[in-house]
Steps between C-alpha positions, in 0.01 A plus 500: 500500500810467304741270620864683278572749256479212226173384587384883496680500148297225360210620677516812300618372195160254513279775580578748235553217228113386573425882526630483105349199418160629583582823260573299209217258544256807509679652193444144330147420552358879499565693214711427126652695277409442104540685217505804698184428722503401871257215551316385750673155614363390767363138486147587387617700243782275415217240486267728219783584292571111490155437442474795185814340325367138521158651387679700224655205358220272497305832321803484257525113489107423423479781252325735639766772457807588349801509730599827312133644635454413830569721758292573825504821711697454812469687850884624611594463855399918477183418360554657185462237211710336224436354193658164524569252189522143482873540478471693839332248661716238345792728648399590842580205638863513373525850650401326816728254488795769441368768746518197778850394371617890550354511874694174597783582321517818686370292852802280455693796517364668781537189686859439409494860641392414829640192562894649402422828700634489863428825614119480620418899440551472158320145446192690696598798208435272237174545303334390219554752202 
């Protein structure tokens, strides 16, 4: 039950902002763009790329292999695969980093959006894009 037209406002406004929240937090932590590949991101996979980098380097760091020959074949979020290098790994995490950045950059926005919009058919009209 809504008590005014500004309570059904913020109402609104709450609803779809969460409705974009949960967007960009399944855009974060499912899938990332590198080098022209879509990864898996979720936090398993998150987790085994972590673990290959930190295995990579001690690899590298103990001698047991160049850093200019390591490279491990990866399984894409289409399960093709992908070569990927130390630099790769070493990189991936930056591309995180930046791809996360991007989505709350563009969050902010929508939710600056929303929360300046008083008409509520075209908050509801809003959509993550």
């Amino acid at each position: 039950l809504v008590e005014s037209p500004e309570a059904l406002l913020a109402y609104v406004r709450e609803v779809k902002w969460e409705e974009l929240k949960a967007q960009r937090d399944y855009l974060e932590t499912h899938q990332l763009y590198y080098n022209g590949m879509i990864l898996d991101y979720d936090e398993r996979s998150a987790l085994k790329l972590e673990i290959a980098s930190t295995g990579a380097t001690g690899a590298i760091q103990n001698g047991l292999v160049q850093e200019s020959d390591f490279a491990i074949e990866w399984t894409l979020k289409d399960n093709t695969t992908a070569r990927l290098t130390y630099k790769d790994l070493m990189l991936i995490p930056l591309a995180a980093m930046h791809y996360s950045d991007s989505l709350h950059q563009q969050g902010r926005a929508y939710r600056e959006q929303i929360f300046a919009e008083t008409d509520i058919t075209k908050i509801e009209a809003i959509h993550w894009e």
